[in-house]
N, C-alpha and C positions, 0 to 999 in steps of 0.2 A: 471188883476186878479179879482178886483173887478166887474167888469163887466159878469167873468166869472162865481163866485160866486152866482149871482140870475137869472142864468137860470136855467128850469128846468132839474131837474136830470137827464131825459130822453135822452139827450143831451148831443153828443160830440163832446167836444172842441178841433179844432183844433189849432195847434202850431200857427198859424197867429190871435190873437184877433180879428182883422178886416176884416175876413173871415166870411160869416155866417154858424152857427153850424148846423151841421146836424142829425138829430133824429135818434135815431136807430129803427132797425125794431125787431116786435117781429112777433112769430108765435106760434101758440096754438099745444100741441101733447099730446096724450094719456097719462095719470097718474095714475100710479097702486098703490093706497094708503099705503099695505100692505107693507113691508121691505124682500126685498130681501136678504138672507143669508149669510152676508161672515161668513161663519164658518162652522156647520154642518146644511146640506141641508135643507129646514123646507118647510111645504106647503104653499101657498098664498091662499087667497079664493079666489073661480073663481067669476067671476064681471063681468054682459054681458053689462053694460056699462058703462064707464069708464070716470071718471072727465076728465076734460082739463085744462092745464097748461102754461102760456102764458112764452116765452122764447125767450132773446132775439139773435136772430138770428148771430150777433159778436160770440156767445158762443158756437153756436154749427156749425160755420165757414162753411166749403162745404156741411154743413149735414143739414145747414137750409133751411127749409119748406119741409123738406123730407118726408113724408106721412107714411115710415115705421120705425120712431123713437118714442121711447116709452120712457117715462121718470119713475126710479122705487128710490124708497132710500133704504137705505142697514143699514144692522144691524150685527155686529160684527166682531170682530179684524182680522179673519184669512187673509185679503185683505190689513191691517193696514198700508202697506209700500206704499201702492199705491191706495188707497181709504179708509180713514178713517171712522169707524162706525158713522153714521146717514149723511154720504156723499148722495148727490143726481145723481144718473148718467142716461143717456142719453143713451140706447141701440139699435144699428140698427137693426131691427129684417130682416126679410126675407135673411139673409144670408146662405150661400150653406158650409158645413163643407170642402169643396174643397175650398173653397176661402179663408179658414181661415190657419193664420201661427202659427207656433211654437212659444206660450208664449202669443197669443192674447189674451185680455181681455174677456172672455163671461161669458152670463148668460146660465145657464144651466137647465135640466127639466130632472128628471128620477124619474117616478113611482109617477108624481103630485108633487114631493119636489124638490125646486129651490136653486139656490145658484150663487154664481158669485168667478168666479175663473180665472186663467190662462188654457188656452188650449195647450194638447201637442198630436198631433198624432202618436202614436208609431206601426203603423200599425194593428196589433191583438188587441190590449189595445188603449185605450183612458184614456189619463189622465189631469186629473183639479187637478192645484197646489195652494195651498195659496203662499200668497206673505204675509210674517208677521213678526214682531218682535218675537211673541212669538212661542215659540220649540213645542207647543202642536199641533199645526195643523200640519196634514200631509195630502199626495197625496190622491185623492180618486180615485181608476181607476175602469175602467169598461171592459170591451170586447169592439171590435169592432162591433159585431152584437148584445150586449145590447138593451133595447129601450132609447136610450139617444137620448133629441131633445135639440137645441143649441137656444134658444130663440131667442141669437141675442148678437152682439159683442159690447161691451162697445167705447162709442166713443166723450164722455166727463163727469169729474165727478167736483162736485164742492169739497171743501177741506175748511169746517168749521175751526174757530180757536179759538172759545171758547166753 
């Protein structure tokens, strides 16, 4: 245990002490400074170039070094059951609204104002539900022939605890 103790952090110990540990990897992806909406949809400022943020790859499992993962953090309770306000997530962009299921996590985009909700396709209608403890947020639907673009499906979020 000791032994285990003053390696560096970066480093995971396996069950056998007398193994040697192996370094995790990271990979750098796009970071949208601005907080994406859980609640009522708000605008991002457009940014034609975009920070980078080193992550490591354990955390975002089959999705690491993916070239269309965008890391964004979020702001407010409507998502509160399953992504806590100033949670940071991990969104795969370049996804097909065909590919996506009833209840998947996405970011959304109508009229430049974003937001991250559950997805449900109800054929004519489109709707993004909040997931929350609290009774104020409701559905926001749209038409099918809307202009609604789906930025990209949520596919790890982190879960602050102070």
């Amino acid at each position: 245990l000791c032994k285990a103790l003053s390696l560096d952090p970066l480093t995971l110990i396996n069950n056998d002490i007398d193994e040697t540990p192996k370094t995790l990897g990271y990979s750098e992806y796009p970071y949208i400074p601005d907080a994406v909406a859980a609640g009522i949809p708000e605008t991002i400022e457009g940014t034609t170039e975009l920070s980078q943020i080193p992550i490591a790859d354990e955390l975002l499992g089959k999705y690491a070094k993916n070239k269309n993962v965008i890391i964004m953090k979020v702001n407010g309770e409507s998502m509160n059951r399953v992504i806590e306000n100033g949670s940071i997530i991990g969104v795969l962009t370049g996804v097909s609204p065909y590919d996506l299921h009833d209840g998947d996590l996405v970011v959304f985009n109508h009229e430049y104002e974003y937001s991250v909700k559950r997805f449900y396709n109800l054929g004519e209608k489109i709707v993004f539900r909040p997931d929350s403890t609290e009774l104020q947020f409701t559905d926001i639907v749209y038409n099918a022939d809307d202009n609604i673009e789906i930025i990209g499906k949520v596919i790890m979020s982190s879960k602050n605890y102070s």
